[in-house]
C-alpha positions as CSV (number, residue, x, y, z in Angstrom):
1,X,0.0,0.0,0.0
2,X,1.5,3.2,-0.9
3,X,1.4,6.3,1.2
4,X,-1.2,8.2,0.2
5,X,-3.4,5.2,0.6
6,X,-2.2,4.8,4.0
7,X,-3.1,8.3,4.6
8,X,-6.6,8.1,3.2
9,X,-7.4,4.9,5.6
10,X,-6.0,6.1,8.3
11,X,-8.0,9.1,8.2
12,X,-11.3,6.9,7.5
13,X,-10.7,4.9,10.6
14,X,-9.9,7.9,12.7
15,X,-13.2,9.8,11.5
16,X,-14.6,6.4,12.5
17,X,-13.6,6.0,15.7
18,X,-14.7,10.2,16.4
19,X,-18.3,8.5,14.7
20,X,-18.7,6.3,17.4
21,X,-17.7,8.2,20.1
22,X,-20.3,11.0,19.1
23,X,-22.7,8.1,18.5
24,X,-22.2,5.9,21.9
25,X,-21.9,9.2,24.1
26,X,-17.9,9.2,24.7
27,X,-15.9,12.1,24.9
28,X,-14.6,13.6,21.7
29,X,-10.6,12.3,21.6
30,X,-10.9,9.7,24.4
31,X,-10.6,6.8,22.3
32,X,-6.5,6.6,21.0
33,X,-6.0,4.4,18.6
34,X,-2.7,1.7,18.4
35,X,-1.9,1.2,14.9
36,X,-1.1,-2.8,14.4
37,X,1.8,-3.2,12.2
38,X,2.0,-7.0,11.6
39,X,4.1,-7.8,8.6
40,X,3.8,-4.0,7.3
41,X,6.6,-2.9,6.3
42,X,8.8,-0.1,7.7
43,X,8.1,2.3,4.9
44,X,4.1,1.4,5.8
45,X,4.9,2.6,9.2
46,X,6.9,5.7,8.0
47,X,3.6,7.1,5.8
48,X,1.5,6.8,8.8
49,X,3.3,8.6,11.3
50,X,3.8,11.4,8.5
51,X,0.1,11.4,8.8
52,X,-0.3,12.0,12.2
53,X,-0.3,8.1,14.4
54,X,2.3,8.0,17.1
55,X,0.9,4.8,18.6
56,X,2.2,1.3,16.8
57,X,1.4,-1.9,17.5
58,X,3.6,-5.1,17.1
59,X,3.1,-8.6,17.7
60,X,6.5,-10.4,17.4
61,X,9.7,-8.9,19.0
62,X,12.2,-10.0,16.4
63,X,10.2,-8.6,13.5
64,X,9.4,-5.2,15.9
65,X,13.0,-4.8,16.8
66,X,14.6,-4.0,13.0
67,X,11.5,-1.9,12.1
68,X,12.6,0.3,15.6
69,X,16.0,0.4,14.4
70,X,15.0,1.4,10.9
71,X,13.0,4.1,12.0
72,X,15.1,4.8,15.1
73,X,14.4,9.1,13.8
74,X,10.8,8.9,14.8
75,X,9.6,9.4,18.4
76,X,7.0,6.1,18.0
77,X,5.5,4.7,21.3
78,X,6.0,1.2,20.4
79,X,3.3,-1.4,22.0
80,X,4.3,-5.2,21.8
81,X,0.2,-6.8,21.6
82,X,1.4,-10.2,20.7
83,X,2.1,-13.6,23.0
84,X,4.7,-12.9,25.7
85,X,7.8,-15.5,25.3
86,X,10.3,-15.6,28.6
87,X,13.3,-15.4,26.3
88,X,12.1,-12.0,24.6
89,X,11.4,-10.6,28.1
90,X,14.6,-8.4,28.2
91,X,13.8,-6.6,24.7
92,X,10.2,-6.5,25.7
93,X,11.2,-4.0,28.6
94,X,14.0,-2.5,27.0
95,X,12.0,-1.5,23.6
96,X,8.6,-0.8,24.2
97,X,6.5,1.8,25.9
98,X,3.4,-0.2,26.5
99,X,2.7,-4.4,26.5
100,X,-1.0,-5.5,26.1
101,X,-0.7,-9.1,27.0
102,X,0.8,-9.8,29.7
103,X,-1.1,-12.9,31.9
104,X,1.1,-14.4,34.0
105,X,3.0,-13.4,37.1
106,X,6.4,-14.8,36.1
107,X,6.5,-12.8,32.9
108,X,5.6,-9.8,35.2
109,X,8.4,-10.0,37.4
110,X,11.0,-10.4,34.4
111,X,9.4,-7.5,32.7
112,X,10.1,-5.6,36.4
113,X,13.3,-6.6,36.8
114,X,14.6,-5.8,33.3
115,X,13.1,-2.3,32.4
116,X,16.1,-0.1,32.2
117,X,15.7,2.7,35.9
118,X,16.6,5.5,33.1
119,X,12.5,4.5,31.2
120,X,9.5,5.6,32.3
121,X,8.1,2.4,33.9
122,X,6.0,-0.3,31.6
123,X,2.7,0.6,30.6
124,X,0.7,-2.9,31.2
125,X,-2.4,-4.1,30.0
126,X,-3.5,-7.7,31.8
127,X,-5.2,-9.8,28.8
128,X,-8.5,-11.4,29.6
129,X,-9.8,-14.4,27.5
130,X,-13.6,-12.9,27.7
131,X,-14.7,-15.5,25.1
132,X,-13.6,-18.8,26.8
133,X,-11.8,-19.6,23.3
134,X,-9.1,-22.2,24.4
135,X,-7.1,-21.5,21.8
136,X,-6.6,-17.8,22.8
137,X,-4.2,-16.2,25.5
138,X,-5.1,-14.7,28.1
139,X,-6.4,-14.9,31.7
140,X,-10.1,-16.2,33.0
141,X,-11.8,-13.0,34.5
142,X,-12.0,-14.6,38.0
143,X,-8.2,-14.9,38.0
144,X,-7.2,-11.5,37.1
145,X,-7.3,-10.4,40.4
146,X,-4.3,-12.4,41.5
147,X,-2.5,-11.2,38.8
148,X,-3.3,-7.6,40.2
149,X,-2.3,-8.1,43.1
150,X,1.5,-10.2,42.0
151,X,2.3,-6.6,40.1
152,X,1.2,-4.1,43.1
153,X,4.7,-4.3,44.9
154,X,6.3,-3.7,41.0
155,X,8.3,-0.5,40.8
156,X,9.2,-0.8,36.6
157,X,5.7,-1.6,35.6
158,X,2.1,0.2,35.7
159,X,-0.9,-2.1,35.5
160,X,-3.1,0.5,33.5
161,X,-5.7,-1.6,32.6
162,X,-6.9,-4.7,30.5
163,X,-7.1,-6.5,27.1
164,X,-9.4,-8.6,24.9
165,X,-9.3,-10.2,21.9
166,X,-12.6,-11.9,21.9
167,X,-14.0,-14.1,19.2
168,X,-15.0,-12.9,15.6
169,X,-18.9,-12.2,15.5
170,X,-20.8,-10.4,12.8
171,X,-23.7,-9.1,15.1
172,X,-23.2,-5.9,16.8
173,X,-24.9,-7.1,19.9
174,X,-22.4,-10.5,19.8
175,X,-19.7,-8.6,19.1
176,X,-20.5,-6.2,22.3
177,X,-20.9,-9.3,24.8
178,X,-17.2,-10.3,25.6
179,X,-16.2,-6.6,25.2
180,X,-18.7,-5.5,27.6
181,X,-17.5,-8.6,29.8
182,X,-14.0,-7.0,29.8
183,X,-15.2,-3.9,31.3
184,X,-17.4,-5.2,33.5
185,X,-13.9,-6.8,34.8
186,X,-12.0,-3.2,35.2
187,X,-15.5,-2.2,37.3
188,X,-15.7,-4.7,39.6
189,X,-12.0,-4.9,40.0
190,X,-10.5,-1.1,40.2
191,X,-9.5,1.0,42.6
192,X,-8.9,5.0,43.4
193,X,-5.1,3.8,43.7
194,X,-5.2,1.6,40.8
195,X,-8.0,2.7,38.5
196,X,-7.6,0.7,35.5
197,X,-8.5,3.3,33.4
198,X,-7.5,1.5,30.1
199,X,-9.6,-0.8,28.0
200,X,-7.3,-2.3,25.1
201,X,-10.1,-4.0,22.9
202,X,-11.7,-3.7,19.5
203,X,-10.5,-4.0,15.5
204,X,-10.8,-3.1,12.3
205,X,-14.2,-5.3,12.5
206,X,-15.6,-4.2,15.7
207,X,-14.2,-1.0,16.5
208,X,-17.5,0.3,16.9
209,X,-18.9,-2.0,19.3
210,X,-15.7,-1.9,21.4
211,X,-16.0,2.1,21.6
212,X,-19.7,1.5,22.7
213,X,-18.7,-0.8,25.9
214,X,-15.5,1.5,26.9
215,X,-12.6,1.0,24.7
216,X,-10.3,3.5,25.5
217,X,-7.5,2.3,23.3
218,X,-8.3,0.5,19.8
219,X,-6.2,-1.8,17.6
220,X,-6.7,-1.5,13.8
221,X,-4.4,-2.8,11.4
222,X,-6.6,-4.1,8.5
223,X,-8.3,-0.7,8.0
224,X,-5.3,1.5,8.0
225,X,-2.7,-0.4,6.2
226,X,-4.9,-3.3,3.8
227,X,-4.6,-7.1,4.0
228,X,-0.9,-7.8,5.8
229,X,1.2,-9.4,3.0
230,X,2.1,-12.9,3.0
């Protein structure tokens, strides 16, 4: 996809995700949007921060790490979204701003203990399997409380709120279930110290029901940058 394409999407999906806030009663600008760069390449990524994005989403460090160096002369907040390996740990904390998947304690405590002091600490999302899909990550919602609670004494990282990646539906009011389910999580489960006050959830499908049960952050890749290539 060239650049001007890029541009033209990434506008549409930004015009509607303003839509859907007017629509479902949200604030005007209180839904950000991470922009998922799967298999884009860096030149992809390039066009869209020319256009505006800041936020970038990545799913596999290996493949995150040479697009960072590549466009090492942009100030991108980099977001790893993808499954959480104990040997990636290290670049995990060292070259991201932001991790949306993190569900288990072990991986926490890594993460803690090998974010450099001189960083801002990790911005953490806990993922939640709201669908009951075995074959997704993610935490039940009765177990995310422990989780919670294994992070409080963690100086390098900031719990700021929960993920979902829920099973495909067509139907807006299927596709609102598990994303409601996510938030009904952060309610029964936050705090004044600890407010949770980020819900990761929604795509280039479902954006729209996502915004109407709370999203605060959406991840679209599809819309703005086209089929990934193969």
């Amino acid at each position: 996809m060239d650049a001007q394409l890029v541009r033209s999407h990434l506008a549409e999906v930004l015009a509607r995700i303003r839509a859907a806030e007017q629509r479902y009663g949200r604030p005007a600008g209180s839904v950000g949007l991470v922009a998922v760069t799967k298999r884009q390449p860096a030149a992809a990524i390039r066009a869209a921060y020319l256009a505006g994005q800041r936020a970038f989403g990545e799913n596999y460090v290996q493949e995150a790490l040479a697009k960072q160096d590549e466009l090492a002369d942009l100030d991108i907040e980099w977001h790893f979204i993808g499954r959480i390996q104990a040997n990636k740990t290290r670049q995990i904390a060292e070259r991201f701003a932001w991790v949306h998947s993190l569900c288990d304690a072990r991986h926490a405590q890594r993460l803690d203990a090998q974010r450099p002091a001189a960083l801002a600490p990790l911005q953490v999302c806990i993922q939640v399997n709201t669908s009951g899909e075995a074959s997704k990550e993610g935490l039940a919602p009765e177990a995310v409380g422990e989780l919670l609670d294994a992070c409080a004494g963690l100086e390098h990282l900031s719990v700021r709120g929960l993920m979902t990646l829920p099973a495909p539906a067509q139907d807006l009011a299927e596709q609102r279930r598990p994303l409601g389910a996510l938030r009904d999580v952060r309610d029964r489960l936050a705090t004044p110290g600890q407010p949770l006050d980020t819900l990761s959830m929604g795509m280039s499908d479902d954006l729209e029901a996502a915004i109407a049960e709370g999203a605060t952050l959406v991840r679209i890749g599809t819309a703005v940058f086209g089929p990934r290539p193969v």
